[in-house]
PLY file of the C-alpha trace (Angstrom):
ply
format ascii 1.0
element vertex 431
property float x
property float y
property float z
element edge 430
property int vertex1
property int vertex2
end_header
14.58 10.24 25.76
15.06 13.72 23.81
14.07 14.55 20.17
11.11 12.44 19.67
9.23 13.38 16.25
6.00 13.36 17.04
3.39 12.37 13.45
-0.11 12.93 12.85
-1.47 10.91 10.00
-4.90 11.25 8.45
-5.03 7.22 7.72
-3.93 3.97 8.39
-1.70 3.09 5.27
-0.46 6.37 5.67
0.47 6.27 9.08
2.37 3.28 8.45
3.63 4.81 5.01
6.04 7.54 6.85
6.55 5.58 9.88
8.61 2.91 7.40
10.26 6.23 5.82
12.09 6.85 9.63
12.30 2.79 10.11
14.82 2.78 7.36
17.30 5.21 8.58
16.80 2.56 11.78
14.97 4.84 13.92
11.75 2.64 16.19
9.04 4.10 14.84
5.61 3.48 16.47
2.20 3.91 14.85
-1.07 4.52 17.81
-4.61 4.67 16.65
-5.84 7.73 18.12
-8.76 7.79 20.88
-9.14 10.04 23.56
-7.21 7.76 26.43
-4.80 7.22 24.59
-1.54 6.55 26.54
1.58 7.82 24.50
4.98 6.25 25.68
8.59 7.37 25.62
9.71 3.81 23.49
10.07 5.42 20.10
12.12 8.29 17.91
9.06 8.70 16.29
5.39 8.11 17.22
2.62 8.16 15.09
-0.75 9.12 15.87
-3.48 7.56 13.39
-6.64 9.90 13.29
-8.01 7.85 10.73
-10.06 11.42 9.68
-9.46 11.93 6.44
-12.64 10.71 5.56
-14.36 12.64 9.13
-16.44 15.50 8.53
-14.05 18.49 8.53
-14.67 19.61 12.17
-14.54 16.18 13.26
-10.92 15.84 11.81
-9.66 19.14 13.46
-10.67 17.63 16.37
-9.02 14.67 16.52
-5.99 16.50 15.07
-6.13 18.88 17.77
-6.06 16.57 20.41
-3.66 14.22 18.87
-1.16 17.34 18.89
-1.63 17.60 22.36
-0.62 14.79 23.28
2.26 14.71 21.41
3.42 17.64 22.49
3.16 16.52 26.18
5.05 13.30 25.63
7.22 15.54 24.56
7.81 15.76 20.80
10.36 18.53 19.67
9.40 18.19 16.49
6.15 17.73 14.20
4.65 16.78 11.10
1.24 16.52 9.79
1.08 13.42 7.51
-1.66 13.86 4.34
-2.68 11.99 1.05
0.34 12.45 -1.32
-2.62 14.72 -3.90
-4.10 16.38 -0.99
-7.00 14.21 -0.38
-8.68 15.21 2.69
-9.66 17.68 5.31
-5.90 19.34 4.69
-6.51 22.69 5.67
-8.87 21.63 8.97
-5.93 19.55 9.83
-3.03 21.89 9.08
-4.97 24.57 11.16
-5.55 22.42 13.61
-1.77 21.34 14.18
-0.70 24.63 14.56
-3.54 25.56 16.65
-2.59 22.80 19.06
0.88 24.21 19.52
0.41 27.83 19.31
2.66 28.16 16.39
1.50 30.18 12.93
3.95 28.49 10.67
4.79 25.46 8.61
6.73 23.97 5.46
4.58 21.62 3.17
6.34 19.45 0.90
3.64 17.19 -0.68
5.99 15.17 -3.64
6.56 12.02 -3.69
9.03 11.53 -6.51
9.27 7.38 -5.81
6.05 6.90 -6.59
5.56 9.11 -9.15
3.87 12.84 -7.49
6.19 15.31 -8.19
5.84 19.56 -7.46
7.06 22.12 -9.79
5.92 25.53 -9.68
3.34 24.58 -7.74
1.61 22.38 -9.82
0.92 18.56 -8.88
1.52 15.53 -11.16
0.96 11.89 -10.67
3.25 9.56 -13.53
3.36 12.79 -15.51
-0.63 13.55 -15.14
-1.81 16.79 -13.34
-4.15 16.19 -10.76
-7.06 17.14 -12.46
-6.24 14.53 -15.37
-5.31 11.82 -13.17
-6.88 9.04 -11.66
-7.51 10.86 -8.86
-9.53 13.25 -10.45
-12.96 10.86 -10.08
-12.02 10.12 -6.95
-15.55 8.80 -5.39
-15.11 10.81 -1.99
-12.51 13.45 -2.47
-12.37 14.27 -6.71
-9.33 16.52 -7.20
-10.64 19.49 -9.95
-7.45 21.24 -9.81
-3.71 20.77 -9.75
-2.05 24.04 -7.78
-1.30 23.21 -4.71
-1.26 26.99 -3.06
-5.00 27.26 -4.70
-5.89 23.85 -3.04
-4.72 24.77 0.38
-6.13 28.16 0.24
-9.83 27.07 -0.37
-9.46 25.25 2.92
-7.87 27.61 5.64
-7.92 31.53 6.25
-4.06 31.59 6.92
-1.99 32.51 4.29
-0.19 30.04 1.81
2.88 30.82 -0.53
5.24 28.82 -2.45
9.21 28.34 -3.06
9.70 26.81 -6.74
12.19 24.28 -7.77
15.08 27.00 -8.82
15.52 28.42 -5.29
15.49 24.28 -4.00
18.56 23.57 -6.57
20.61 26.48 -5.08
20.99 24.52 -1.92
19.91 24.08 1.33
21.33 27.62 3.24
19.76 29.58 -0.16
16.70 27.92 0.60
16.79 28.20 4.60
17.07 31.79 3.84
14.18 31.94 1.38
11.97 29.88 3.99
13.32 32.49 6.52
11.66 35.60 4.26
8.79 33.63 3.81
7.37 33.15 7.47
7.51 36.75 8.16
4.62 37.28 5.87
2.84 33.23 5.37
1.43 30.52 7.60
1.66 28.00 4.89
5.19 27.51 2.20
4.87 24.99 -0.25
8.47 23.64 -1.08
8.26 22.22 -5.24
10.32 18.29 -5.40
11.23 16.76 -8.57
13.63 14.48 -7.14
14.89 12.50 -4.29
17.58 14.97 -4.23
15.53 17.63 -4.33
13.78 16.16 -1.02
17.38 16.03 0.24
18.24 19.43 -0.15
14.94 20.49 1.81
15.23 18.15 4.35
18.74 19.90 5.44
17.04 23.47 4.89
13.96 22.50 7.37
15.86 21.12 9.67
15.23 23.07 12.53
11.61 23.95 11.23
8.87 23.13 14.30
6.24 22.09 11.90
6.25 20.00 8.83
3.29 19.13 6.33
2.49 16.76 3.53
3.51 13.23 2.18
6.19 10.65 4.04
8.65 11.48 1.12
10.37 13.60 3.25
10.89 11.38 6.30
12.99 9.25 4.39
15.68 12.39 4.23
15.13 14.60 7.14
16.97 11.56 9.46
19.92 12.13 7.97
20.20 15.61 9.81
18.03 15.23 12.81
19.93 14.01 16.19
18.58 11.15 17.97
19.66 7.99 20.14
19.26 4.37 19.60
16.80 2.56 21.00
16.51 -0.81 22.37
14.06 -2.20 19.55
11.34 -4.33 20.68
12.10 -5.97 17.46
15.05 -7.66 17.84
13.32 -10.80 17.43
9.99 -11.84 16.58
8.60 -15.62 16.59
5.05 -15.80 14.84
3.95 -19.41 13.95
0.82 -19.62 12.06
-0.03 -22.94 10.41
-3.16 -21.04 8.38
-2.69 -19.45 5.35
-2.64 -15.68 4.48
-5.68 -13.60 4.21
-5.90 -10.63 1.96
-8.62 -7.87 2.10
-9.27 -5.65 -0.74
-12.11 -3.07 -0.40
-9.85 -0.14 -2.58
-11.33 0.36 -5.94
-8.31 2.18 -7.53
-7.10 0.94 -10.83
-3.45 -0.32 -9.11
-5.68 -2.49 -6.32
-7.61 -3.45 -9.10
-4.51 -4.89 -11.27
-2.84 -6.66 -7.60
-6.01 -8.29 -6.78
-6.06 -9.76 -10.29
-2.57 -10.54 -10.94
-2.91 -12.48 -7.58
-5.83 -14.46 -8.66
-3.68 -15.31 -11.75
-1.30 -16.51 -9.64
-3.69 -18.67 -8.05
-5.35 -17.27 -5.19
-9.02 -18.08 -4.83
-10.83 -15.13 -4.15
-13.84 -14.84 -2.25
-16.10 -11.53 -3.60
-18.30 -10.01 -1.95
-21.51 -7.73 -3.80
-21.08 -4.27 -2.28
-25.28 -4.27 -3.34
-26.03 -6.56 -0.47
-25.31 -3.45 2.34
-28.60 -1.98 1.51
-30.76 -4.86 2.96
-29.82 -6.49 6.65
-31.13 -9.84 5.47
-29.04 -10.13 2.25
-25.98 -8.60 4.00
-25.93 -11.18 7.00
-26.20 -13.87 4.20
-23.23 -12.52 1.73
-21.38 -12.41 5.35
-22.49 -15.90 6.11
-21.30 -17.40 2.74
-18.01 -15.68 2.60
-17.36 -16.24 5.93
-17.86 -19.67 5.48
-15.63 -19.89 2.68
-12.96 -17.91 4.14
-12.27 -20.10 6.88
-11.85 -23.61 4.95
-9.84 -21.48 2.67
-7.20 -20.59 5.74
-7.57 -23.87 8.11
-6.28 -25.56 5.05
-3.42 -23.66 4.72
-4.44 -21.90 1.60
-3.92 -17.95 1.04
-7.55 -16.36 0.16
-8.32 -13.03 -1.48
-11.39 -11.25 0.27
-12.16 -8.49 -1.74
-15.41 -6.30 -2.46
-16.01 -6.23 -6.12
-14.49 -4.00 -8.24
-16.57 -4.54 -11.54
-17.41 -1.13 -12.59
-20.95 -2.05 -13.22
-21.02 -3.38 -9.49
-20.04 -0.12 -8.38
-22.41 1.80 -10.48
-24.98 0.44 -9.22
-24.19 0.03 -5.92
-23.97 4.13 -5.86
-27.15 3.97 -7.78
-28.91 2.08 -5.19
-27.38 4.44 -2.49
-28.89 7.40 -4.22
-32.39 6.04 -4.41
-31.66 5.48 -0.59
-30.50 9.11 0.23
-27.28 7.63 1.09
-23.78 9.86 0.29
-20.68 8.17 -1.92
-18.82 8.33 1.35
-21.18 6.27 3.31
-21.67 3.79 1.26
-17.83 2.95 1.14
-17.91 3.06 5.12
-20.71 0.81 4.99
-18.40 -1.88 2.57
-14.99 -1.33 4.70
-17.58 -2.21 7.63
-18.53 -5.33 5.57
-15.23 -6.59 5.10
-14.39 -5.74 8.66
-17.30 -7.92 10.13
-16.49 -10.75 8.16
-12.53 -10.04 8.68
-12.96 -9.93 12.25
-14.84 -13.47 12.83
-12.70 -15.11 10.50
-9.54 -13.92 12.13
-11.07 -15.39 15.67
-12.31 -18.25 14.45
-8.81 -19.29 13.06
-6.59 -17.65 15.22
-4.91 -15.84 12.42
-1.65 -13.81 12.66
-1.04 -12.74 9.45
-3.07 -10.36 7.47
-3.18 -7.76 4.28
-5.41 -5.19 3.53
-5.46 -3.32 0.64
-7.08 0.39 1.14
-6.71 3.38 3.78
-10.22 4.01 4.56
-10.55 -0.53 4.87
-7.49 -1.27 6.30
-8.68 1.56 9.09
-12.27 0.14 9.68
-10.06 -3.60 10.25
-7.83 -2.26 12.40
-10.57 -0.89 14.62
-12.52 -3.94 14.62
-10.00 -6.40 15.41
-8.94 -3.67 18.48
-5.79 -3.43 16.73
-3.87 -0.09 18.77
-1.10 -0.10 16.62
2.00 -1.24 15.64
5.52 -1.17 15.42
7.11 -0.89 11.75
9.51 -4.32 10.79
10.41 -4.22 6.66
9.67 -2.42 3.69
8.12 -4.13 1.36
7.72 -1.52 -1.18
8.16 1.91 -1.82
6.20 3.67 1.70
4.56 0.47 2.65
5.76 -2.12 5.30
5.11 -4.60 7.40
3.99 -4.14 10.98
3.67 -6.36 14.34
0.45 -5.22 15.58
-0.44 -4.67 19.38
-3.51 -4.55 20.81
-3.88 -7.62 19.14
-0.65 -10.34 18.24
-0.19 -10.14 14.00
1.50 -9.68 11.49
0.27 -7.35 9.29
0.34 -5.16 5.83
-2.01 -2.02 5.65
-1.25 -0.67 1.72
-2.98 2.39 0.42
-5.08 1.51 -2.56
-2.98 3.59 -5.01
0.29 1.79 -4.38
2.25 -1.28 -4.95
3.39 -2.41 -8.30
1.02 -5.08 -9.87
2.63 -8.61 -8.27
2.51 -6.48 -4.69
-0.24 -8.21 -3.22
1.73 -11.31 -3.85
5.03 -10.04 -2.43
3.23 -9.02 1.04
1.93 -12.53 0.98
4.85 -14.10 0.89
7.19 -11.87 3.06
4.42 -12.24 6.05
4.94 -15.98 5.17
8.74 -15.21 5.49
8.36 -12.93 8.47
8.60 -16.11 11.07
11.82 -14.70 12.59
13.66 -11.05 12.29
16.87 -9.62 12.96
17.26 -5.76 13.00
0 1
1 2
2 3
3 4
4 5
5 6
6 7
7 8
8 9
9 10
10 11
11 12
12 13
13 14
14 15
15 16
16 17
17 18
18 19
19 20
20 21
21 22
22 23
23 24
24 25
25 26
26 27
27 28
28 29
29 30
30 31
31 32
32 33
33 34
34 35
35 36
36 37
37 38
38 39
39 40
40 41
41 42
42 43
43 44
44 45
45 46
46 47
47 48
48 49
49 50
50 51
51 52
52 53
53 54
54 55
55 56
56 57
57 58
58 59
59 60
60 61
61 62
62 63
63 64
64 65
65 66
66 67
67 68
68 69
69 70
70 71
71 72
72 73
73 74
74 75
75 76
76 77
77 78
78 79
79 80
80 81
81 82
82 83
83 84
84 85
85 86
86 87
87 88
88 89
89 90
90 91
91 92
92 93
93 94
94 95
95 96
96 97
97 98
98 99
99 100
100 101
101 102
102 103
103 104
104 105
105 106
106 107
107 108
108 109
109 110
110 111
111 112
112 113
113 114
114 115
115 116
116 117
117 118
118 119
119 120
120 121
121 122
122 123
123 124
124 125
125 126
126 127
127 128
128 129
129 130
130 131
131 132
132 133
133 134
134 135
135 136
136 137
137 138
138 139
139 140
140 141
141 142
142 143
143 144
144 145
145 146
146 147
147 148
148 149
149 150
150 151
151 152
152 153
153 154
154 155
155 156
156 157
157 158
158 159
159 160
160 161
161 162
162 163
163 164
164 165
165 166
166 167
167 168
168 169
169 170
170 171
171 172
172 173
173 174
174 175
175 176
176 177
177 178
178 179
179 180
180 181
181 182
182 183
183 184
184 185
185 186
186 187
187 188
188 189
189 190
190 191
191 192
192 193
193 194
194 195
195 196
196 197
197 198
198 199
199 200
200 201
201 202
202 203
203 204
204 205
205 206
206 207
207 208
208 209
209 210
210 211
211 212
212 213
213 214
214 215
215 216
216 217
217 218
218 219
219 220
220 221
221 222
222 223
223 224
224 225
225 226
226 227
227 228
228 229
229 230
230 231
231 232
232 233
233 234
234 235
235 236
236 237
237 238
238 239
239 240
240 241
241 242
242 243
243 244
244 245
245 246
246 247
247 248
248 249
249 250
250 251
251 252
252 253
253 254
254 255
255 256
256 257
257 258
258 259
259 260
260 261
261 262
262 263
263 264
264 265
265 266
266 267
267 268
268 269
269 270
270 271
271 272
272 273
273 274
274 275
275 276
276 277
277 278
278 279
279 280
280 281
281 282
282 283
283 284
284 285
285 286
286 287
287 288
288 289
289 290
290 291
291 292
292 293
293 294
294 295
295 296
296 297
297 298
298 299
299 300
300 301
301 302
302 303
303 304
304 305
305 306
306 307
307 308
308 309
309 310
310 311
311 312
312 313
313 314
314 315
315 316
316 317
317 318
318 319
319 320
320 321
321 322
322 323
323 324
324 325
325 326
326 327
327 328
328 329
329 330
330 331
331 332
332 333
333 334
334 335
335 336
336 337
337 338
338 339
339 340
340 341
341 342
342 343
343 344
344 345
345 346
346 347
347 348
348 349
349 350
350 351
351 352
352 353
353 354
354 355
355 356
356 357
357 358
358 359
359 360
360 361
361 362
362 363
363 364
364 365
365 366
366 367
367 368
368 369
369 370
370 371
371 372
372 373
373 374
374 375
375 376
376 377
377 378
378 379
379 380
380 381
381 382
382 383
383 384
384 385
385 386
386 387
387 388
388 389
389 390
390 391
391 392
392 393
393 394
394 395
395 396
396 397
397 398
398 399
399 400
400 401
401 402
402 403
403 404
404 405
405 406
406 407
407 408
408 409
409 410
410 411
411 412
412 413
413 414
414 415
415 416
416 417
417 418
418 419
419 420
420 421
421 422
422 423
423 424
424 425
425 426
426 427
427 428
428 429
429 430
């Protein structure tokens, strides 16, 4: 087939994030965890590659970037986009470079707003719910703290090429204004930065960059650009889907973000036990296998008797200080101690999932629901329904589930419950 859009995504939840943006405007979208042999296949408009880097070391993530473009491109895509964190979390500029690198090209439009859930560009300058980025949550982020809220400064700590910016007046005099001022642009920059208020401000760029090779930034945009791209339908692989599961759902939180924080709690209000597990316990081997054990334990009755259960590493701040205080004293980085608690909730994920034969899952966090998906082999999936704004549900291959990968910062509070329930739902689908 022609006019595949080939994706690179720097995590899981994002991965699946844009690919629902294209599943609306019913395009098959495919999401691939990216290793080496991976196989790429002509059975999607779009395919997504999951790097799962954003929390690599930044040579690591051009790497993976790099090669994840190459493939792609042999498949072949016709066009591209580089998928990031909605505030530029990550190893942007490594992975921006290393796009372009990939396909010999020296130019690309980056529109990071998000205006449904709440990021929004205007003269540069990023806001979450009204908060620049240095005053917003994300500005004590454990791994990635954002000190600064212009987006051209961001980007241009990270890369040599140059990086300029069109503002939210040329964007409201339409999209052949804007084409134009693009046009001027590239003869001089590597990198534009496109300002979004609105959804029809997303609208209007998505008809001006059109025709642009490379594309940068948050799925906002892949909800518009459809609606002026060619393409053919495909046969879905979708058109029905039978999943039985007699056990009940399980939920995995390892996301310590304050919206994760008020899901995982309005679901235990709503009568979920929980099962928590002491993010202190990854220090010592003994104590860890036995905080596995005991969950473990738990988790299984929990499911084989129907009932929905809530594994989630604790998200008491003291908890958390202290685990980081214990990794200090151990010489051990912020960022490896949260691998070393996704891995946690992966081990004990994984044996409970066997042990049950479990087919429907939710995990709450990028950097978790990517250690899961790797430990249960999961290769990808194919998108099925949005359940809320950039996050859907997927049927998983590599291994047979049904499954909800959510990026700790989104989801209104009763979301946790809503993916519950629509998995439970999810028995049979028409597309």
């Amino acid at each position: 087939m022609n006019n595949i859009i080939g994706v690179v995504a720097d995590d899981t939840t994002g991965a699946n994030d844009i690919g629902i943006m294209f599943s609306k405007n019913n395009w098959t979208v495919k999401v691939i965890a990216f290793n080496e042999e991976m196989e790429l296949k002509k059975d999607a408009n779009v395919v997504i590659v999951d790097t799962d880097s954003r929390l690599d070391a930044p040579n690591l993530s051009y790497q993976k970037v790099y090669a994840a473009t190459k493939a792609l491109k042999k498949l072949p895509c016709t066009r591209f986009f580089n998928k990031t964190c909605s505030v530029f979390r990550g190893n942007i500029g490594k992975e921006f470079d290393a796009m372009l690198d990939a396909l010999n090209e020296e130019f690309a439009v980056i529109v990071l707003a998000f205006p449904k859930n709440g990021r929004k560009t205007v003269n540069s300058i990023h806001t979450v719910h009204g908060n620049r980025l240095e005053n917003s949550e994300f500005a004590n982020d454990p791994v990635h703290p954002m000190r600064q809220s212009n987006l051209v400064s961001i980007l241009q700590e990270q890369t040599n090429r140059k990086v300029t910016s069109i503002q939210l007046g040329t964007v409201r005099q339409g999209a052949a204004f804007l084409k134009d001022e693009i046009g001027k642009q590239k003869e001089n920059f590597n990198y534009c930065i496109i300002d979004a208020e609105t959804q029809d401000d997303l609208t209007i760029i998505a008809e001006a960059v059109k025709d642009i090779k490379v594309l940068c930034g948050s799925s906002a945009l892949g909800e518009e650009l459809p609606k002026f791209l060619p393409t053919e339908q495909l046969e879905s692989p979708l058109e029905t889907l039978n999943v039985k599961d007699k056990n009940g759902v399980l939920i995995v939180s390892g996301s310590l973000t304050p919206q994760t924080r008020e899901q995982t709690a309005m679901l235990i209000k709503n009568g979920c036990p929980s099962i928590v597990i002491d993010s202190r316990t990854i220090f010592s081997a003994a104590k860890r296998q036995e905080e596995l054990d005991s969950a473990l334990q738990q988790t299984i009755e929990k499911l084989k008797s129907g009932e929905d259960v809530l594994l989630m590493a604790d998200n008491n701040p003291e908890i958390v200080q202290q685990t980081k205080e214990m990794g200090h004293l151990e010489n051990i980085e912020p960022l490896t101690i949260s691998k070393m608690v996704s891995s946690l909730l992966a081990d004990i994920t994984l044996q409970a999932v066997d042990a049950v034969n479990l087919k429907r899952l939710v995990v709450a966090g990028g950097d978790t629901s990517g250690t899961i998906s790797r430990k249960l082999g999961i290769k990808g999936n194919f998108i099925l329904e949005e359940i809320a704004t950039g996050v859907p549900s997927g049927l998983a291959f590599g291994r047979d589930m049904l499954i909800v990968l959510k990026s700790g910062s989104f989801g209104a509070s009763d979301f946790l419950i809503k993916a519950t329930e629509h998995l439970k739902d999810l028995t049979f689908l028409k597309r």
